[in-house]
C-alpha positions in Angstrom: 37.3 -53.8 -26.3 33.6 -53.7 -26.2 32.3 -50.3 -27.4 28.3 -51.2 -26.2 29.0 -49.2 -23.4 30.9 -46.3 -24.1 30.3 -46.3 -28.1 32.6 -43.7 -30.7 31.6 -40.5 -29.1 34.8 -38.8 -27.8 34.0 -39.4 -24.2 32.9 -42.8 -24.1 32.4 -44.0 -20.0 29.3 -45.6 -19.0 26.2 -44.0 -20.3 25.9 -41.5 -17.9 29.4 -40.5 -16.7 30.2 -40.5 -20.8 29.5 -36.5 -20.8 31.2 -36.3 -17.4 34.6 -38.4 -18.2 35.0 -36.5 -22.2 33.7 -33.4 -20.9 32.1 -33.1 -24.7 31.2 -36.0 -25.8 28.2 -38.1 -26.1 26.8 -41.0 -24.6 26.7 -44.6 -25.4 25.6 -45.1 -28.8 23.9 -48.5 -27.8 22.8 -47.7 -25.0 19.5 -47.5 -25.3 17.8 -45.7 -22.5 17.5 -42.2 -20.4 20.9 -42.5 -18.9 22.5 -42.2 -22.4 20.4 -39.6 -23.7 21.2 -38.1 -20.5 25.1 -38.5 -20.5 24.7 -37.0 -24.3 22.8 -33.7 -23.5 25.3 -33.3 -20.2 28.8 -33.7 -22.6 27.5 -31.6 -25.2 27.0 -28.6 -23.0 30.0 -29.7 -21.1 28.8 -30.1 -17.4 29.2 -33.6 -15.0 25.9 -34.6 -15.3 22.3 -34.3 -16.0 21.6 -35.5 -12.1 25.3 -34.0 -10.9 25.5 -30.2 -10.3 25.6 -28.4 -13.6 23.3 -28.3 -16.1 23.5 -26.4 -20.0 26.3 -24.1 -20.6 27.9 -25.1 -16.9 25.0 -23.5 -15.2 24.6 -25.1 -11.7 20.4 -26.5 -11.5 18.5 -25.0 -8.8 17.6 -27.7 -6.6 13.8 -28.9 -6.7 11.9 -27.5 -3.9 9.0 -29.1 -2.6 6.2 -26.2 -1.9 3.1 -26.4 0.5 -0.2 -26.1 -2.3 -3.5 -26.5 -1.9 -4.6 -28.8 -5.0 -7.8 -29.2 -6.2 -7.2 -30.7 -10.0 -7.5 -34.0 -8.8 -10.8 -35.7 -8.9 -11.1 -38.8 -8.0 -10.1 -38.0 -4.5 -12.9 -37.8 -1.9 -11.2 -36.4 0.8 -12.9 -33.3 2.9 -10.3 -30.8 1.6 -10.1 -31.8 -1.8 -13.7 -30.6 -2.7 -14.2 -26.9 -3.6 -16.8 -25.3 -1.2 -19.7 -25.2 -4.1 -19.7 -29.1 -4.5 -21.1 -29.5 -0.7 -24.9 -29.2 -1.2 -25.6 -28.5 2.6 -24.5 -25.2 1.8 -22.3 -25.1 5.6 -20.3 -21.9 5.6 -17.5 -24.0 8.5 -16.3 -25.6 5.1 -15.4 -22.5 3.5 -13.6 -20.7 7.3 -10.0 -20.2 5.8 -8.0 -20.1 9.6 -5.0 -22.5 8.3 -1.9 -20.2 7.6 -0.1 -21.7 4.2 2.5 -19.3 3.1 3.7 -15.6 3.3 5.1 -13.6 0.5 7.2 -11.0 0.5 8.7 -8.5 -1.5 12.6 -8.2 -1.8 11.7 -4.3 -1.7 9.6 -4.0 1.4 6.9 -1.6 1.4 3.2 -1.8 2.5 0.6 -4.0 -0.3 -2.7 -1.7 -0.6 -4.2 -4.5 -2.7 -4.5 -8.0 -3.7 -6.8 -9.4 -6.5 -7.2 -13.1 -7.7 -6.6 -13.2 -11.5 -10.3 -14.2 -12.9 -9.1 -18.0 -13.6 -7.5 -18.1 -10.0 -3.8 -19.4 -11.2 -2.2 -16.0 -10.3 -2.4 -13.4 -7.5 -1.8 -9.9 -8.8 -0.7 -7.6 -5.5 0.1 -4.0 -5.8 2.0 -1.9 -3.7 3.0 1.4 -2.2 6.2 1.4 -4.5 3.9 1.2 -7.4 4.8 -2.7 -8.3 2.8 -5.0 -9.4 3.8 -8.8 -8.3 2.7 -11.7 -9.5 2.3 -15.0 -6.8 1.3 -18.5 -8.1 -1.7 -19.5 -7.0 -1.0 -23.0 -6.8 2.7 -22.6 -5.1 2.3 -19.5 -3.7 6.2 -18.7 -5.2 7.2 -15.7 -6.8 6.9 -15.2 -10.5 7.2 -11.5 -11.7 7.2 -8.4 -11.0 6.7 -4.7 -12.6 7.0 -0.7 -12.2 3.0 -0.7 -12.8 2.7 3.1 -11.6 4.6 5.5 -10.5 3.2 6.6 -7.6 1.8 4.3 -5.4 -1.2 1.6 -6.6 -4.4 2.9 -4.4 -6.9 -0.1 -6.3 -7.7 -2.8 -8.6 -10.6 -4.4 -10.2 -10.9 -6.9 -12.8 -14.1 -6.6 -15.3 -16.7 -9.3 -15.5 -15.5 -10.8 -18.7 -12.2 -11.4 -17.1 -10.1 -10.0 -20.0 -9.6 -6.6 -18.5 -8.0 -5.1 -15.3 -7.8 -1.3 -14.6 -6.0 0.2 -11.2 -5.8 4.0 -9.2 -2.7 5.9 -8.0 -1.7 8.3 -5.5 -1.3 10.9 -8.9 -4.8 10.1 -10.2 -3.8 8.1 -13.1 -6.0 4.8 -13.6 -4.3 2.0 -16.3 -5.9 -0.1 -18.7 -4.3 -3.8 -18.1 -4.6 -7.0 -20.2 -4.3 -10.4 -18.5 -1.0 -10.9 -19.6 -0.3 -7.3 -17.5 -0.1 -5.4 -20.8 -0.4 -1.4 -20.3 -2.9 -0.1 -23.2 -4.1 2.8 -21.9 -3.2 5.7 -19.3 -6.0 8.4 -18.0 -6.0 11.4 -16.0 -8.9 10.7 -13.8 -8.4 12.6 -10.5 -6.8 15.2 -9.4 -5.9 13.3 -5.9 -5.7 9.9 -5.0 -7.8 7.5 -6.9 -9.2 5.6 -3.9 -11.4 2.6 -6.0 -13.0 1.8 -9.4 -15.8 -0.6 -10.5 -16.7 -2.0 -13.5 -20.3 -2.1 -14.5 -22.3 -5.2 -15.1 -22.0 -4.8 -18.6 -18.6 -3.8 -18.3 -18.9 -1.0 -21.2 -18.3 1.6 -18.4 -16.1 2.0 -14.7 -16.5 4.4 -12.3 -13.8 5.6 -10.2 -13.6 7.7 -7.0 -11.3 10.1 -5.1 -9.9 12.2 -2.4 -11.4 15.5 -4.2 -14.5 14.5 -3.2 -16.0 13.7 -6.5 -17.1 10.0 -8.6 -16.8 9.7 -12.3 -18.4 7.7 -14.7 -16.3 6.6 -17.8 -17.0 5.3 -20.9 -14.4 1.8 -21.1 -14.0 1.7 -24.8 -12.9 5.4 -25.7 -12.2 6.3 -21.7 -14.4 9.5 -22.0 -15.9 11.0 -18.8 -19.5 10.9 -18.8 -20.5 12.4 -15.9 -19.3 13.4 -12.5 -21.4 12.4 -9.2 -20.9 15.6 -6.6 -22.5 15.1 -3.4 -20.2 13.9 -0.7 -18.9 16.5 1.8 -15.3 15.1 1.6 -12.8 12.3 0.6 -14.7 9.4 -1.0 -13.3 6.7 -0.1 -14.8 3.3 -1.4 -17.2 2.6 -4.3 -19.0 -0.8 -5.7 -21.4 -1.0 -9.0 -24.2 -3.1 -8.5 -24.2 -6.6 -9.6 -26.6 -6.1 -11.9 -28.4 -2.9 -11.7 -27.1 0.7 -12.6 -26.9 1.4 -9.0 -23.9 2.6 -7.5 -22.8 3.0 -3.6 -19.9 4.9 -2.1 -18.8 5.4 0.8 -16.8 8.7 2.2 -14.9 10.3 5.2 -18.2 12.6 6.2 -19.8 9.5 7.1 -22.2 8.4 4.8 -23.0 5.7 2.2 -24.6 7.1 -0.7 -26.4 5.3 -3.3 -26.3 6.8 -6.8 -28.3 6.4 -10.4 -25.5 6.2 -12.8 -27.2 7.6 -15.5 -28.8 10.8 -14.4 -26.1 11.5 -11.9 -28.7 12.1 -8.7 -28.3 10.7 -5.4 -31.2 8.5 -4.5 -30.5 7.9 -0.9 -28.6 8.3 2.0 -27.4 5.3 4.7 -27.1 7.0 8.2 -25.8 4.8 11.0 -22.0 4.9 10.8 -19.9 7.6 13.0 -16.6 7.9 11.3 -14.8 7.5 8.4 -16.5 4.4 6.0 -13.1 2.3 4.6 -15.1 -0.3 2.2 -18.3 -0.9 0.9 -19.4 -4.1 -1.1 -22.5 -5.6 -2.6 -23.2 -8.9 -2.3 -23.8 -11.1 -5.2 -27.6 -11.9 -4.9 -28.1 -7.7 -5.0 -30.2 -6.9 -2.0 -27.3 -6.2 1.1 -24.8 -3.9 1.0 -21.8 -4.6 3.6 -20.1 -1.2 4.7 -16.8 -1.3 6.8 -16.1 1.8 9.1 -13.3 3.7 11.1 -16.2 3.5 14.1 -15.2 -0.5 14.6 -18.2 -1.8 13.2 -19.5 -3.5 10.1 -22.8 -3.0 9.2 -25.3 -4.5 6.7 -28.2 -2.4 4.6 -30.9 -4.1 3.3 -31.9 -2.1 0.0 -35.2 -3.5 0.0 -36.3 -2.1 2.9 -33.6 0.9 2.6 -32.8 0.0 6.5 -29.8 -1.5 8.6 -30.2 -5.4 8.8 -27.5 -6.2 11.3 -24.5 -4.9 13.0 -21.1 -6.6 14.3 -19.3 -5.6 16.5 -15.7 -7.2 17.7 -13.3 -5.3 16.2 -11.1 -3.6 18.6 -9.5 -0.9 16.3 -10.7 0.5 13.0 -12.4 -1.9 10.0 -10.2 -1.5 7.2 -11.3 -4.1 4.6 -14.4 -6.7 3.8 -15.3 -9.0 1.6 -17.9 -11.4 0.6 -17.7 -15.2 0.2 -18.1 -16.1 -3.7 -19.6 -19.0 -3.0 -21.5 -19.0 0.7 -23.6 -15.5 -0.1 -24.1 -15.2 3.7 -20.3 -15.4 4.9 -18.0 -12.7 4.8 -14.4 -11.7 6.3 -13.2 -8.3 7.8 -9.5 -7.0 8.8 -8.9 -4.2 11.3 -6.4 -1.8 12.1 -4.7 -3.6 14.7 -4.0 -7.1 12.0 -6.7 -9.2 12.9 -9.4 -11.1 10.6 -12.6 -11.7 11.7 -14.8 -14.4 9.8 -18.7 -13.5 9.9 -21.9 -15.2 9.5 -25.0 -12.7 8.4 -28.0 -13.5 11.1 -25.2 -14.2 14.1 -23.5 -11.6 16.5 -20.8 -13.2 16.9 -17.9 -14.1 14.8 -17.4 -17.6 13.7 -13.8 -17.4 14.3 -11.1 -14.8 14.8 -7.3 -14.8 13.8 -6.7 -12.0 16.3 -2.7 -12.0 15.4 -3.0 -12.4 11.3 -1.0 -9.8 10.7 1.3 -7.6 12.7 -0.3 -4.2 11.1 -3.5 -2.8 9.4 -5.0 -5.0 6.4 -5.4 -3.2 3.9 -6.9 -5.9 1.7 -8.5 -9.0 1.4 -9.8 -11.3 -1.7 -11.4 -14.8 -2.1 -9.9 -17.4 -4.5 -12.7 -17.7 -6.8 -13.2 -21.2 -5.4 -13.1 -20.1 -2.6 -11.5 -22.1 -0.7 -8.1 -19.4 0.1 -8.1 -16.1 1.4 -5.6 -13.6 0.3 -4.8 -10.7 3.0 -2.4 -7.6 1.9 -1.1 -5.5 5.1 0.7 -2.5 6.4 3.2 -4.8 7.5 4.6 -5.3 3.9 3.3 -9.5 3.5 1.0 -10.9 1.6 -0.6 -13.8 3.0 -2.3 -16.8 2.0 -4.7 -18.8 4.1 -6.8 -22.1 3.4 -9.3 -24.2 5.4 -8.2 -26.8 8.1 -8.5 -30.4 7.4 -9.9 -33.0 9.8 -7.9 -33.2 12.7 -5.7 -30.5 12.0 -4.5 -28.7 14.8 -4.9 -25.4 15.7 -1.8 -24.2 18.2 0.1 -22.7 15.8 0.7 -18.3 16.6 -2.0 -17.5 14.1 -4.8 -19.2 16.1 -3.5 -19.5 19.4 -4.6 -16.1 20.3 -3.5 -14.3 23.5 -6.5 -14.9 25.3 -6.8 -18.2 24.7 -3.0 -18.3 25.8 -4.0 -16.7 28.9 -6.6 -19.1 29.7 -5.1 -22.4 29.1 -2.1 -21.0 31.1 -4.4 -20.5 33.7 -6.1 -24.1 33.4 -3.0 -25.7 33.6 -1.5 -23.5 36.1 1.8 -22.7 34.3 3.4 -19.5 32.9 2.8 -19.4 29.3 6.0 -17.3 28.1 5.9 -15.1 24.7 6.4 -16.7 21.6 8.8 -15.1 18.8 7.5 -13.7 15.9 9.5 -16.4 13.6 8.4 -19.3 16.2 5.1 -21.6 14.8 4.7 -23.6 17.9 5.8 -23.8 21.6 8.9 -24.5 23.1 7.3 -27.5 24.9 4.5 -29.1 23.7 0.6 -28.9 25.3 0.3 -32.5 26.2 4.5 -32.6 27.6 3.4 -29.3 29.8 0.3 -30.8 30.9 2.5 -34.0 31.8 4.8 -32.2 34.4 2.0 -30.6 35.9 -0.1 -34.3 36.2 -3.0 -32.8 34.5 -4.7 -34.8 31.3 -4.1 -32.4 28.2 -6.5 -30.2 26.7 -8.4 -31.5 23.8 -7.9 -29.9 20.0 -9.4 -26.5 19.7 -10.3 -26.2 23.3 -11.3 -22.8 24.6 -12.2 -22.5 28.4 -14.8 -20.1 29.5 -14.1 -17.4 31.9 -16.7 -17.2 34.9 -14.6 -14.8 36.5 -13.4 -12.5 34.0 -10.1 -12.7 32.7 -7.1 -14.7 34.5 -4.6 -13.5 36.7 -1.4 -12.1 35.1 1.5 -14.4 35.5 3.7 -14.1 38.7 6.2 -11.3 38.3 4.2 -9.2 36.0 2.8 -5.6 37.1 4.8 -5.3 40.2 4.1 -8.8 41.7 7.2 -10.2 43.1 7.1 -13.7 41.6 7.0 -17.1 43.9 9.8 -17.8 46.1 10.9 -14.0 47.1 9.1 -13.8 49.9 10.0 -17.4 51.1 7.1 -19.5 50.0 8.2 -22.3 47.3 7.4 -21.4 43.7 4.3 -23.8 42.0 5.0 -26.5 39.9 6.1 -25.6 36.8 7.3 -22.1 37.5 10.2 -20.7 35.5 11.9 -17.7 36.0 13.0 -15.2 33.7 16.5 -14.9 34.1 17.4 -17.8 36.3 20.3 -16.5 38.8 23.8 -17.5 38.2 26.3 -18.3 40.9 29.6 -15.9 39.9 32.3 -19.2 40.9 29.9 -21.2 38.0 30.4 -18.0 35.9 34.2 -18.1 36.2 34.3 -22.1 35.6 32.6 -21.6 32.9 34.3 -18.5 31.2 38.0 -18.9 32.5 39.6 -16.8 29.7 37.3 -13.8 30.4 37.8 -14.0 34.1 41.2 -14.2 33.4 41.5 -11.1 32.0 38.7 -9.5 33.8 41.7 -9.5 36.6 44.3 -8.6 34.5 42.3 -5.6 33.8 42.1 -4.9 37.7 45.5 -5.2 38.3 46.6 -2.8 35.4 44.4 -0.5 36.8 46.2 -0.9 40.1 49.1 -0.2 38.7 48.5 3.2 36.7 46.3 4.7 40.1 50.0 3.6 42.1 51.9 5.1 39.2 49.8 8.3 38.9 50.0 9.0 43.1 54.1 8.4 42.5 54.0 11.6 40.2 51.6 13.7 42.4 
């Protein structure tokens, strides 16, 4: 008998199937390659196979899954999306517009996500919630990898420091926590006596500064977490605050409608931004120090020039209230906002309008947004309890997906092509039938990638049926090509060939009832 195969260890069987066939035993002892040490590892810890269905101590392996990523580690490709937005030189801000939806995370506990923050080295996305979790997302996989009971109320803010080695966040309580990178809880302060709405680091990162709903903004000492002083001023809730990139300059923002700009060290208010008529959500500096971007309950975002102490620009397009902002890390003239009503708007400073719009992001407010330090993915926490990741579109990518296809541009290639465009479900990515299919029935060429047709006569006509209008073919004229109706009409004899059991008893039913009203006029 040759042993080569099966060797002396009590299973011998062919390399592989030697762990499988003893159920303890090893592999070949000749043979000399992967499958042995393979069928070895498998017999000792008595499953099939290494490649069969059990792994160590009979454990059933979780299949491999393959996940969408966005991968910039690899060099030598010179492929559009494989460059980080710094390495273009012409400095274009369309190579940096994140529209292309990757992934959505979600909690198995559902509950809103107030804020989302890019670890420093961009490999993990730390999100916090309502429930007072923090969750970590891979950057790279955009899977789940850990979660925590952070707080115990629910997590207001977040902010890493400039050195990247520490992270502090608010609560509803007040609290704010000391975290290391490896989410480590040092230290715990009573700050507030409400709801810590945001803190900021300084440049030198030897103090924070936090803010609240009683009105007030603190300065703190990082090392030995001492107040310092306390900034009074406000008429009500503050509710954003930023530290200047490099100056001791601070700016808040609060629900009596003013920014404020404040000297850290002496406590004093130097000036006052007029301009916005509600409720100011977010304010932010930009990196090169001289605009300050403020986001408002009024719809509008507007941009201060500190130079000149005056408004530089306004935009307008959001529909409902400005909840979040933030800057480009790399382009220092593109920024992104999110609204009330879910939708992102991408902006350009020196243009009106946006550059794009997502007007269906999210199905509720966003509550926060945050650049990969790359910057080439956008993180967006909402009301709607997801966390979603978005990257830029390659070359030729296209762009009907529910996420882009907005409802007005719905509306108005319905109208080009003359068809009834019906709803999409929330879980559906693309249409029932595709554009160039529909355009087919209808003999019209399709439309091309991206298009958007104007509208010289306001907006299109709402599809037959709709607001009263009875559709085509109820008042004897013959419906347009391509019409489909609702609920198509069914003839009852199709019904009954189709459902003979349920007709079947259907008169079953009638007779029995028959035969208890005869019954009951017999006793009367």
């Amino acid at each position: 008998m040759d042993n080569r195969r099966g060797g002396y260890g009590g299973g011998g069987g062919f390399g592989r199937g030697g762990g499988q066939a003893g159920g303890g035993g090893g592999g070949g002892s000749y043979f000399q390659n992967n499958a042995g040490s393979a069928g070895q590892g498998a017999g000792a810890a008595g499953g099939p196979d290494n490649r069969g269905h059990y792994g160590f101590d009979g454990k059933r392996v979780r299949k491999a899954i393959q996940r969408r990523t966005v991968d910039y580690n690899a060099t030598l490709m010179r492929y559009w999306e494989a460059l980080p937005p710094f390495a273009y030189t012409n400095f274009n801000v369309s190579t940096s517009v994140t529209t292309k939806f990757v992934h959505t995370s979600l909690n198995k506990v559902r509950c809103p996500i107030n804020a989302v923050r890019w670890t420093p080295e961009g490999r993990r996305l730390v999100t916090g919630a309502s429930s007072g979790e923090f969750t970590l997302w891979n950057g790279l996989t955009f899977n789940f990898e850990t979660i925590l009971q952070a707080h115990d109320s629910a997590v207001r803010c977040m902010r890493w420091s400039h050195n990247d080695i520490w992270m502090i966040s608010g609560e509803d309580s007040g609290q704010i926590k000391y975290w290391q990178s490896n989410m480590n809880n040092l230290k715990v302060v009573q700050a507030h006596k409400e709801v810590v709405r945001d803190v900021t680091f300084s440049p030198t990162d030897s103090k924070f500064a936090s803010c609240s709903d009683d009105g007030t903004i603190k300065i703190w000492s990082f090392a030995d977490a001492i107040e310092e002083r306390t900034l009074t001023g406000h008429g009500w809730d503050v509710k954003c605050l930023d530290w200047h990139p490099t100056k001791g300059l601070l700016a808040s923002g609060s629900k009596d409608n003013l920014a404020k700009l404040w000297d850290p060290k002496t406590g004093k208010a130097l000036a006052t931004l007029h301009g916005h008529k509600n409720t100011i959500m977010q304010t932010q500096w930009n990196r090169n120090g001289n605009w300050l971007l403020t986001a408002c309950r009024d719809q509008l975002v507007r941009v201060y020039d500190i130079r000149t102490m005056k408004e530089m620009q306004v935009f307008r397009g959001h529909k409902r209230e400005v909840q979040s902002i933030s800057w480009h890390p790399v382009h220092e003239n593109l920024f992104v906002s999110g609204g009330w009503e879910g939708s992102i708007f991408f902006w350009q400073v020196g243009n009106d309008q946006p550059i794009t719009v997502m007007e269906t992001a999210h199905d509720s407010s966003v509550f926060s947004l945050d650049w990969h330090p790359l910057g080439h993915i956008l993180v967006s926490g909402s009301n709607d309890h997801t966390t979603r990741f978005w990257t830029r579109n390659r070359p030729g990518d296209s762009m009907h997906d529910r996420f882009n296809y907005t409802p007005t541009r719905r509306a108005a290639l319905a109208a080009h092509l003359g068809i009834v465009w019906t709803a999409w479900p929330r879980q559906c990515t693309r249409p029932s039938r595709t554009l160039a299919a529909t355009a087919a029935a209808n003999q019209q060429p399709p439309p091309p990638p991206g298009f958007r047709p104007p509208f010289p006569g306001g907006m299109p006509p709402p599809p037959p049926g709709m607001m009263g209008m009875p559709p085509p073919g109820a008042m004897g004229m013959p419906p347009p090509p391509g019409f489909r109706p609702p609920f198509p009409p069914q003839p009852q004899q199709q019904y009954q060939q189709q459902y003979p059991q349920q007709n079947g008893q259907q008169q079953n039913g009638q007779q029995q009832q028959q035969q208890r009203g005869q019954y009951n006029q017999g006793r009367q």
